[in-house]
C-alpha positions in Angstrom: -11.3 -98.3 68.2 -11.8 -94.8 67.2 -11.5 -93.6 64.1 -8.7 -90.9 63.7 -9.2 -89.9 60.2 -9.2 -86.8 60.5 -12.5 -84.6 58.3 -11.2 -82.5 55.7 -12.4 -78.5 56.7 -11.7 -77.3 52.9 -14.8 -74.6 53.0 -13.5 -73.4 56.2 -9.9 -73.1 55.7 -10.9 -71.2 52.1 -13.3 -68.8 54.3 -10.7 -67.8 56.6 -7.9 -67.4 54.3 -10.2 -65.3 52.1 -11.2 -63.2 55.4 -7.5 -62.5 56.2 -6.7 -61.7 52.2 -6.2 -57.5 53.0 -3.8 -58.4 56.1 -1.5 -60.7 54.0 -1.5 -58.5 50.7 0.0 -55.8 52.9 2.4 -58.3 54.7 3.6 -59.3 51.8 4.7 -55.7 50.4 6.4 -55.2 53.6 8.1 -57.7 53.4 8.8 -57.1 49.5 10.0 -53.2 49.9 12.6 -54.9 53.1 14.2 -57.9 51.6 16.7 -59.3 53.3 19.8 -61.5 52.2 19.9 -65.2 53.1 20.9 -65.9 56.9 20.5 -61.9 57.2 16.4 -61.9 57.1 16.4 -60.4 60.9 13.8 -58.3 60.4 11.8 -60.8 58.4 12.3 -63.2 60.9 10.6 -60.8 63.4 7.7 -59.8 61.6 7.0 -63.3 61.1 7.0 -64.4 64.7 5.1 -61.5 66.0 1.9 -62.3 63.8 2.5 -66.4 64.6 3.0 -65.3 68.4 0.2 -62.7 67.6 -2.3 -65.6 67.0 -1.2 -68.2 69.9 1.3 -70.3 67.7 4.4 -71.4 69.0 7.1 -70.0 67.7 11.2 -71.7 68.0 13.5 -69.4 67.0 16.2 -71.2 64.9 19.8 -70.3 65.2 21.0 -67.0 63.1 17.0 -66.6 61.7 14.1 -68.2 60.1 12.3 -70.4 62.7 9.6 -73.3 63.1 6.6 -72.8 64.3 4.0 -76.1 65.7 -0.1 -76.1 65.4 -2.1 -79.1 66.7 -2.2 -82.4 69.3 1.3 -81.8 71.0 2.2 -85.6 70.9 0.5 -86.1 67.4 0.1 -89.5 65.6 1.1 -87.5 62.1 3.0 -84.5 62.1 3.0 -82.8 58.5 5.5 -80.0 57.7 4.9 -77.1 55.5 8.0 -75.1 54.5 8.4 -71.6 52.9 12.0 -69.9 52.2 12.2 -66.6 53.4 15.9 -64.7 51.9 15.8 -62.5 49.2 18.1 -61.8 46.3 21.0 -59.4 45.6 19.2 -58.1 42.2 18.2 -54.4 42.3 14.6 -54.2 41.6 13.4 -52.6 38.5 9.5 -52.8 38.8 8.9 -49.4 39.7 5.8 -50.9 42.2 4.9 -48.1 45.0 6.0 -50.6 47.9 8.9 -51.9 45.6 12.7 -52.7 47.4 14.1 -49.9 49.6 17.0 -51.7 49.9 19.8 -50.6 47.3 20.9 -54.4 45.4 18.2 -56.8 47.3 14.9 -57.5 45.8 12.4 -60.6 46.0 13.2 -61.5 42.5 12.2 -65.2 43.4 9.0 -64.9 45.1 10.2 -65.6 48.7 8.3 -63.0 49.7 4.8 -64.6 48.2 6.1 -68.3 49.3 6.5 -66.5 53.5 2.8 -65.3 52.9 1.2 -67.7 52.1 3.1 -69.8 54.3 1.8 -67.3 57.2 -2.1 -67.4 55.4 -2.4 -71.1 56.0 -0.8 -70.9 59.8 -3.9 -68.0 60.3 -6.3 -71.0 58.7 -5.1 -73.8 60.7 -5.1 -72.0 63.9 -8.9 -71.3 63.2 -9.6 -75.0 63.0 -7.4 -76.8 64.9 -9.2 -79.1 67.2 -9.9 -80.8 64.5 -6.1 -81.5 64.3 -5.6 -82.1 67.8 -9.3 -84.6 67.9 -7.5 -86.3 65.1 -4.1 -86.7 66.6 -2.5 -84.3 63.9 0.3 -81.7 64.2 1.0 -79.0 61.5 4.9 -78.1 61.2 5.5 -75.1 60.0 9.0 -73.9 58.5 10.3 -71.0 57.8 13.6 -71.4 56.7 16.5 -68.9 55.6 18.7 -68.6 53.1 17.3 -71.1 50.4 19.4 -69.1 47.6 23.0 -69.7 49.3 25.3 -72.8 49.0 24.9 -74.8 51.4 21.6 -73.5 51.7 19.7 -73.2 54.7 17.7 -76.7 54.6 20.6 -78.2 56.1 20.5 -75.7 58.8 16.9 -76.7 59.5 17.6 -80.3 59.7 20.6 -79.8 62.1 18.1 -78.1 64.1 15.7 -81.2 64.6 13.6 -79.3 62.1 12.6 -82.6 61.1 12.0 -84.8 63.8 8.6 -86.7 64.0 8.0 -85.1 60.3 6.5 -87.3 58.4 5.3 -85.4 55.3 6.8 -82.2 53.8 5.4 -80.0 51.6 5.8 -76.1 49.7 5.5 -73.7 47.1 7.6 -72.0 44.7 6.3 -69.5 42.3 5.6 -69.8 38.7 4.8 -66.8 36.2 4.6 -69.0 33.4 1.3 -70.0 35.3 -1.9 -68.7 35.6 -2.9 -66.9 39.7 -5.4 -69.5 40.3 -3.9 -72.4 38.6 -1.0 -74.6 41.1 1.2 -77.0 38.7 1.8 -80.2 39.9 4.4 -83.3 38.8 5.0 -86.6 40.1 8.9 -87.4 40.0 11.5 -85.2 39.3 10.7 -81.4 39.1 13.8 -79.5 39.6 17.5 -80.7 39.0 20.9 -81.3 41.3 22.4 -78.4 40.5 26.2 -78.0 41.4 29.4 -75.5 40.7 31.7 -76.0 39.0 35.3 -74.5 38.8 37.9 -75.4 36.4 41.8 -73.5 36.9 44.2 -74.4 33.9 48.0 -73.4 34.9 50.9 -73.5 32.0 54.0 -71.8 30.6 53.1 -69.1 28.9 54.9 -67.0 26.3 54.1 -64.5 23.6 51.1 -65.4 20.6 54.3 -65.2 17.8 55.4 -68.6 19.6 52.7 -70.4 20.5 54.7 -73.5 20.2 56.9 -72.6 23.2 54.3 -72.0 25.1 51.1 -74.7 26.2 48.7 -72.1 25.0 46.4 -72.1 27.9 44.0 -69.9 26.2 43.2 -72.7 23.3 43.2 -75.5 26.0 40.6 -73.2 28.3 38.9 -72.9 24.6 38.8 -76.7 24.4 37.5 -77.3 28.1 34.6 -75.0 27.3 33.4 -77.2 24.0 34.6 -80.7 24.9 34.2 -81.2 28.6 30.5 -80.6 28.1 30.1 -82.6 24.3 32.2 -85.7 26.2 30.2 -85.8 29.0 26.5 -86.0 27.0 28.0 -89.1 25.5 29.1 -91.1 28.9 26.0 -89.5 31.0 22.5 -91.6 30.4 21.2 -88.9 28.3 17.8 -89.4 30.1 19.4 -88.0 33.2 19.0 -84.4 31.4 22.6 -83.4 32.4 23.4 -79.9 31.0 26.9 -78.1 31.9 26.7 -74.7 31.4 29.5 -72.4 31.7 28.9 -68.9 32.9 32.4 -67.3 33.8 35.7 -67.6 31.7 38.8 -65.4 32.7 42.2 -65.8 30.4 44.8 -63.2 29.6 44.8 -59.6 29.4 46.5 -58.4 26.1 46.3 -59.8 22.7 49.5 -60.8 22.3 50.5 -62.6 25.3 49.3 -66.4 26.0 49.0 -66.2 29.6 50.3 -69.1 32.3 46.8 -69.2 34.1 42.8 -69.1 33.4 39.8 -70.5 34.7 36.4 -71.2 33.7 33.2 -71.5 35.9 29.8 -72.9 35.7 27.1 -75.1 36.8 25.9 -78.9 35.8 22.5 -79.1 36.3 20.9 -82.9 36.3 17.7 -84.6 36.7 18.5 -88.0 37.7 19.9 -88.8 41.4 21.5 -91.6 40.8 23.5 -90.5 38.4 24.1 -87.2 40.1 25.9 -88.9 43.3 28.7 -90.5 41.2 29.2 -87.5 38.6 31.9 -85.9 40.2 34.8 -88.6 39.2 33.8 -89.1 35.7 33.6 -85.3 35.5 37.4 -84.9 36.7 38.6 -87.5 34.2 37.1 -85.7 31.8 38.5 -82.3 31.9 42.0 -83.6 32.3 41.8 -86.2 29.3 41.0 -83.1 27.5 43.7 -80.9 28.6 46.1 -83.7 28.5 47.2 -83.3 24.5 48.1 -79.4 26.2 50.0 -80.1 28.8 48.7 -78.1 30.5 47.6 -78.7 34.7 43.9 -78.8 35.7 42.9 -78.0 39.1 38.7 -79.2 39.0 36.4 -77.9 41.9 33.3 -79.5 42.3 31.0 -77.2 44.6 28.2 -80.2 45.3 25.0 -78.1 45.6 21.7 -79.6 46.1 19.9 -82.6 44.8 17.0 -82.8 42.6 13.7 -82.3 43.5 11.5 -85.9 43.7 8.3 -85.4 44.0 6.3 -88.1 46.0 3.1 -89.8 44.3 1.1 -90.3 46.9 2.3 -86.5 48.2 1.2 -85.4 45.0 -2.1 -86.9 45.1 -2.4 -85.2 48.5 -1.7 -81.9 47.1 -3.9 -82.3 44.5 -7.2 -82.9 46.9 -5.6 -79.7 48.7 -6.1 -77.6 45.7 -9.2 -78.4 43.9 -10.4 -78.9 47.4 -10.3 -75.5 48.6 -10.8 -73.6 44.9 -7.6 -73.6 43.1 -7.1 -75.6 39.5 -4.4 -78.2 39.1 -1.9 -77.8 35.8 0.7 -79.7 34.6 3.9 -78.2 35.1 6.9 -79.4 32.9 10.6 -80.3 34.8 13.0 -77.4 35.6 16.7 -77.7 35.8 17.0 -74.9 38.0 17.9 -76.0 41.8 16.4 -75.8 45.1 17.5 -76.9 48.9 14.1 -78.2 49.4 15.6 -81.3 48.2 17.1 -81.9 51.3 14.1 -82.2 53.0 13.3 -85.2 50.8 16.1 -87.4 51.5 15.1 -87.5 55.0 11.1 -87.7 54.3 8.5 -88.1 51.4 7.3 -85.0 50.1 6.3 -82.5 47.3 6.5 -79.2 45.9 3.8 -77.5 44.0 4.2 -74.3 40.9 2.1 -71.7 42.4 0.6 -69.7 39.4 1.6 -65.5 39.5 1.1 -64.5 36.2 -2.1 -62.4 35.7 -4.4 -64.1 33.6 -3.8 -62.4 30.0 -0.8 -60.3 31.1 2.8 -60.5 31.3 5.0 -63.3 31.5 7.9 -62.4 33.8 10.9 -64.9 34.8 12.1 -65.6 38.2 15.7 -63.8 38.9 15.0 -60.9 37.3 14.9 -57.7 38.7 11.3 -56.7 36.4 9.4 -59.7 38.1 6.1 -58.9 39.1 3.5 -61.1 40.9 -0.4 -61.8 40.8 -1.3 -61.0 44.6 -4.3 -63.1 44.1 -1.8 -66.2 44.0 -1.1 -65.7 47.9 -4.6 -66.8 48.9 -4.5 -69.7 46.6 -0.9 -71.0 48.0 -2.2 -70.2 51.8 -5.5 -72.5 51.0 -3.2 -74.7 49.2 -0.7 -75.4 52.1 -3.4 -75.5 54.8 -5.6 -77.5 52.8 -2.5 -80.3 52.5 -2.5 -80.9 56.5 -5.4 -82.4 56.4 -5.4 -84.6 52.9 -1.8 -85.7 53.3 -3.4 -86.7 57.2 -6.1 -88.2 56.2 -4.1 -90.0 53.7 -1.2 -91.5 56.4 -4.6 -92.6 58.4 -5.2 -95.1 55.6 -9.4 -94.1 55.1 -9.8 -91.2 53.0 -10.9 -91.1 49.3 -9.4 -88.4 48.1 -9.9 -88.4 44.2 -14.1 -88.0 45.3 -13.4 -84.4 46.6 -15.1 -81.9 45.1 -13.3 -78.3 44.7 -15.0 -75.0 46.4 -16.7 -73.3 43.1 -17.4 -70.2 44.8 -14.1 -69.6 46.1 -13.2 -65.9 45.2 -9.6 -65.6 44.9 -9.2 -61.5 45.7 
């Protein structure tokens, strides 16, 4: 029988990104100073499938935009899916960069911009070697997929789309400036948290603040659902599920000395643990009207579900981490974030992972993500391009059952500019 396995071309895939490094630095301001809202990226769909169709790749357009794109044996053994978000945010930018957003409100205040580059960097490396996908029965998915920062994001768009048929690994990026350029952070199990909205709307008589007794004081029940919904729930949650509710929005009254009859109160709970996300949404409910209930007052609780955690995949992770010390970059530990990301989608259907990529200049700045004053370590695209490329091949090698992955050696004399 003939062995499949298929080699792993680190050196080459870190030449050839390093060779294209000028053409993706100015991709990736072009696509910074026009950033485009989620299931609006036209343009950014466009530029990305003229360099793919540039090349030779196959390019499917998905409905609205984003699209998939397919390198290696047609009828593959393993097919391994790379996915980068392409939508920006609506945060005006305040970097003051010469190719900074010319679009009034929208900036790539997440990164999206970086994640589509390097995304496009490994599709230039894997077109440059693959035969040796298609001699070892390999195919490389590649998705670039909208809207990531909406709700319902677009990885449900993707998967409606077949965007995962025959995948059977995923992987991607998401920037880090709390990290090193050079440096990838990686973390077996949970690395992001289910994130969902949350909307509470109290309704009651209300009256003047002389007489609060003939009134249900909505304002001090609003008061109460703000402290005790979130102090009751961290003591019938497992606090090892890291549930935080947060409020962010509270809107009651409009003169001092009125109680008004309505108010609501909005926010997010944020938790780590699966499990315990899927069944939240009950206890959460009985909750906020057990508190209300000494008021009087009526609760009306919306419960937007958003996205699951992120689990990241042993075995994925071991893959990832032959991909980057393979091809020149340094692993780093990377602590748990309850922010949320739609790339947990992708993982109910399939085992994968997503790696920190490091943008902070070594020595400089630490910015955070969201913010209009982000700015980014450009030598951080090639490291996520060799990354991504680099993971086709050790997650394939790995499926094929024969590979020793913890004896690979990392690429020294990679340059990263």
């Amino acid at each position: 029988m003939t062995d499949r396995t298929p080699s792993l071309p680190f050196e080459a895939i870190a030449r050839t990104v390093e060779e294209s490094v000028p053409e993706l630095v100015a991709i990736r301001r072009d696509l910074h100073t026009h950033p485009e809202l989620g299931r609006g990226e036209i343009r950014t769909t466009a530029l990305i499938a003229e360099r793919l169709e540039r090349a030779g790749i196959g390019v499917r357009r998905l409905r609205g935009t984003g699209l998939v794109a397919e390198l290696g044996a047609t009828d593959p053994v393993h097919r391994i899916a790379l996915r980068a978000d392409i939508d920006a945010l609506p945060i005006r930018e305040q970097t003051g960069l010469p190719f900074a957003s010319q679009t009034d409100g929208v900036s790539h205040s997440c990164g999206h911009d970086v994640h589509t580059t390097a995304l496009l960097g490994a599709a230039i490396a894997l077109n440059e070697v693959e035969e040796r996908l298609v001699a070892a029965g390999v195919g490389a998915r590649l998705v670039f997929q909208p809207a990531e920062e909406l709700m319902p994001g677009g990885a449900e768009d993707v998967v409606a789309q077949d965007g995962l048929v025959g995948v059977d690994r995923i992987f991607a990026l998401h920037c880090d400036p709390s990290l090193d350029a050079g440096q990838v952070g990686l973390r077996v199990g949970a690395v992001t948290a289910a994130a969902d909205q949350i909307d509470v709307t109290l309704t009651g008589r209300g009256g003047h603040t002389s007489r609060p007794h003939l009134t249900q004081d909505l304002t001090y029940a609003l008061a109460k659902v703000v402290t005790d919904v979130p102090a009751v729930l961290s003591r019938r949650l497992d606090p090892r599920a890291g549930a935080a509710l947060v409020w962010g929005s509270i809107h009651s009254g409009g003169a001092h000395n009125v109680i008004p009859a309505s108010g609501k109160v909005g926010g997010t709970l944020r938790m780590l643990d699966a499990g315990i996300w899927d069944g939240v949404e009950r206890l959460l409910e009985s909750v906020v009207h057990d508190v209300v209930r000494a008021y009087a007052v009526q609760a009306d609780v919306t419960i937007t579900k958003g996205v699951p955690p992120v689990v990241n995949d042993a075995s994925c992770i071991d893959a990832l981490t032959a991909a980057v010390t393979g091809t020149g970059g340094f692993v780093a530990p990377t602590p748990q974030s309850l922010g949320g990301e739609d790339f947990a989608w992708y993982l109910t259907h399939v085992p994968g992972a997503m790696a920190r990529l490091g943008t902070r200049t070594p020595g400089g700045t630490t910015y955070d993500l969201h913010r209009g004053d982000l700015v980014v370590d450009e030598a951080a695209i090639p490291v996520g391009a060799r990354t991504l490329a680099g993971v086709v091949f050790s997650a394939a090698a790995q499926l094929a059952g024969s590979a020793r992955l913890t004896g690979v050696s990392p690429l020294t004399a990679v340059a990263d500019r």
